[in-house]
Structure formats: C-alpha cells, structure tokens
N, C-alpha and C positions, 0 to 999 in steps of 0.2 A: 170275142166280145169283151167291152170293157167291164169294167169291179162297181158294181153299184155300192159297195162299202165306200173304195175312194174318194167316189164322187159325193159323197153326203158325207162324209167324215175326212178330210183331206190330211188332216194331221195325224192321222191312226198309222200307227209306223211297223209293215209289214218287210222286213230287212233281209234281204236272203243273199247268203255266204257262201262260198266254194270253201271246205274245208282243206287244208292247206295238211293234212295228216288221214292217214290210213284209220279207218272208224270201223268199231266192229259191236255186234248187238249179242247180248250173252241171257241166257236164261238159265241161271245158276253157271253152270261149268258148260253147256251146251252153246255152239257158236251159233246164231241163226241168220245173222246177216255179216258180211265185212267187203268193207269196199274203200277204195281211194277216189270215190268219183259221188261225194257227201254233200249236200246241199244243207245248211243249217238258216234254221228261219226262226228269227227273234220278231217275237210281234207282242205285240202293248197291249199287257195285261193277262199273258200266258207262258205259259214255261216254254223255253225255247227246245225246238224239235228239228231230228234228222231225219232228213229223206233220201232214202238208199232207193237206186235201180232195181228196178226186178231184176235182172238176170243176178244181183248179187245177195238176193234174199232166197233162204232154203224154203221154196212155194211149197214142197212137197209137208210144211209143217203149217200152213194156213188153209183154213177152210172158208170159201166166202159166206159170208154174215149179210143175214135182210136188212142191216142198219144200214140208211139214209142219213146225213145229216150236209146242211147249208151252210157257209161261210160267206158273209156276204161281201168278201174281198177274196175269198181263195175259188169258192167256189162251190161244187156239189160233191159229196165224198160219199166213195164207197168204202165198208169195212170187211174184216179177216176176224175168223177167231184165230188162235193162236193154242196149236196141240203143243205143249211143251208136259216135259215130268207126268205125274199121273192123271193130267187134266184137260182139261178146254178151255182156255181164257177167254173170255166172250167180246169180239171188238175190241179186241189187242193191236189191231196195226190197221189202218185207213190209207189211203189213196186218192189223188183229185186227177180221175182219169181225161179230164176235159176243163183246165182252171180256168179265169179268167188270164187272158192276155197279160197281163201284170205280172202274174205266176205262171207261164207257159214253161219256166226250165223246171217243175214241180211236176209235170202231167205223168202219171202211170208208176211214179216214184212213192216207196213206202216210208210214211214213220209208225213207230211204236210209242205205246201209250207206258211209257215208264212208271210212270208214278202211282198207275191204279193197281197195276199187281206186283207186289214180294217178289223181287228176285230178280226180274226184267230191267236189265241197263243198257245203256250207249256208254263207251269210252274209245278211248285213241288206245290203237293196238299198240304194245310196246311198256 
C-alpha cells in the first residue's frame, strides 16, 4: 500500500541509507545489537535512526510492549521494552512490521530510541 503521508505532504523527506560500516547498539558496556546490513533513515524533523535485522538484535533482551503508534509515511509500529542493567526501558526499540511500500526494506527491522534513556547508543564498530 502506498504512504498517505507522501501523498498529502510530497516534499516531507523520508531518506533511507545502506550504511556503508559495521553498526553496533550498546547499553552501557552491553553489546545488544551489531550488524553490517544497517539501514539509516533521515527524516524532516527527527533525529536520524538505525534499523538493524532481527536476527542481529539480542531478542532474548526485548519484551513485546502494547505500544501502538502511526507514521503516516512509515507506517504502523510495534514496540519492545528493552531489559538492560537493572531495569525495563519501556518502548526502547519499535518495528514497522508491514510499512508502506515506500519503506518496504524497513519491515521486521529494529531501531532504538537513543535519546530517551542514559546510556543507550548506535555507533560504527571500530
């Protein structure tokens, strides 16, 4: 299905990147994701985010989350809390298991929510 955002907002620039380096997701010293097969997506008016494969995310450290939410260009997203250190990050890493056509290489791919918990980063391994 096509991106009702698109279509009513044509200039909204949703950009998405094969990252060209080995990406790896850290919670404190704890590795939780790393992968060479990184999709980075710059979009107008939000902090740019990386969406790793499942198979290269440690699933055994997310628990699925009742969060819902809509993008009305990516799509419908399902969330994870995120057990790291001695806690539960609540809707730490989301997924657009079904996106719109536009973003079809983004489906069943995880990013994390950097900026809302201490500690949680994306950088290039190395």
């Amino acid at each position: 299905m096509k991106s009702p955002g698109h279509r009513q907002h044509p200039t909204h620039r949703v950009a998405e990147t094969r990252v060209p380096a080995r990406m790896r997701v850290l919670y404190g010293a704890d590795v939780l994701a790393e992968s060479s097969d990184v999709i980075e997506v710059d979009e107008d008016g939000n902090p740019r985010r990386w969406y790793f494969p499942r198979q290269d995310v440690r699933m055994d450290a997310l628990e699925p989350s009742e969060t819902r939410s809509h993008c009305p260009f990516k799509g419908d997203a399902t969330y994870f809390s995120l057990r790291a250190g001695d806690g539960l990050m609540p809707d730490a890493v989301w997924s657009y298991e079904a996106p719109y056509d536009e973003h079809a290489d983004l489906a069943g791919r995880l990013a994390f929510w950097t900026e809302k918990f201490e500690n949680l980063q994306v950088k290039p391994v190395g």
